[in-house]
N, C-alpha and C positions, 0 to 999 in steps of 0.2 A: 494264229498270228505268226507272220512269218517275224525272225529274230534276224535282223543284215549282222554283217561279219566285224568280226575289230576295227579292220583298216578301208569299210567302204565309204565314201566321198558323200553317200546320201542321208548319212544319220542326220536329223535334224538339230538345230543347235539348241540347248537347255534352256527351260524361259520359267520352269516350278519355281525357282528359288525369288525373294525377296530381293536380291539383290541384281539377281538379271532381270528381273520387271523393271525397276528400276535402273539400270545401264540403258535399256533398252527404248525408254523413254524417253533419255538424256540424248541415246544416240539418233532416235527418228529420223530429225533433218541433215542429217551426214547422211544416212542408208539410202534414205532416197536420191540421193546427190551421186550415192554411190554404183546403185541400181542405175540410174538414166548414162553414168559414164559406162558402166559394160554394155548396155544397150547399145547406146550409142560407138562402139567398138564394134560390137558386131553386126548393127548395121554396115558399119564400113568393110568388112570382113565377110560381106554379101552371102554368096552360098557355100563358101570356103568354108566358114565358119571361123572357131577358137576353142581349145580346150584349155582349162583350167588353168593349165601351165602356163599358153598363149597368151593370157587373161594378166596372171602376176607379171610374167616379163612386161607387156605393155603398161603398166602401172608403177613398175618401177622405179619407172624413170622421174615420175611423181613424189614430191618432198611436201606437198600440202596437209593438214590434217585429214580433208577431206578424199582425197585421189589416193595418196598415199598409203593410204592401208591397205587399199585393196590388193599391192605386192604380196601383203601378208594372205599365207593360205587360209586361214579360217576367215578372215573377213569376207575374203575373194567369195569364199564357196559359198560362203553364208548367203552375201548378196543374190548371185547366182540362182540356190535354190531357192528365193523370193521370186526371183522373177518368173521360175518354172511352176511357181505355183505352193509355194510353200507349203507349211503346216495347215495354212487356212487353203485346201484347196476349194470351198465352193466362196471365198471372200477374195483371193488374189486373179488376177487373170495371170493367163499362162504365156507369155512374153517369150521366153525360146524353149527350145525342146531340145533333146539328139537328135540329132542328124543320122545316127545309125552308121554312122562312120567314125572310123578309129584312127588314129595318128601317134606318132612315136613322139614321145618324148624326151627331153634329156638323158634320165635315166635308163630309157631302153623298150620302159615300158609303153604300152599301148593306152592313149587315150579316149574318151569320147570328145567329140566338134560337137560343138554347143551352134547352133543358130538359129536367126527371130525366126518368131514360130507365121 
């Protein structure tokens, strides 16, 4: 089994505990509301695409319960890796993929462009 690194963007978010079954529950119709706005982003964002970064700024601007978190990095990435096909890969379809293209970011670092698959 491969073990990903401390700081890589694809660890999948936690769901063992009682308490995140339960968030997770609470949260469903926000996620999807959440999912169809990135979607819907990177439809507009055609073959360009959007990396994660690209993703929070665009969402920023969002004060909603529902929009609004997605600023936040764990929400953002979270959604994200649902719609690439999550944990459940033979139950999710696969909504975008990498683009195999890299982009700088703020920090300096090098990106993946996210676009619909």
């Amino acid at each position: 089994m491969h073990q990903l690194g401390l700081f890589t963007d694809e660890r999948p978010p936690t769901t063992a505990s009682d308490t995140s079954k339960a968030a997770a529950v609470k949260q469903a119709p926000k996620s999807e509301k959440q999912r169809q706005a990135i979607l819907a982003f990177l439809r507009a964002c055609g073959e360009y695409g959007a990396t994660d970064h690209e993703m929070r700024i665009r969402f920023a601007c969002h004060a909603d319960e529902v929009y609004g978190p997605l600023a936040n990095e764990s929400t953002q990435r979270a959604r994200r890796w649902e719609l690439c096909g999550g944990k459940n890969q033979n139950q999710r379809p696969v909504l975008i993929v990498d683009s195999g293209l890299r982009r700088k970011v703020a920090s300096g670092n090098t990106a993946t462009v996210w676009v619909i698959r």
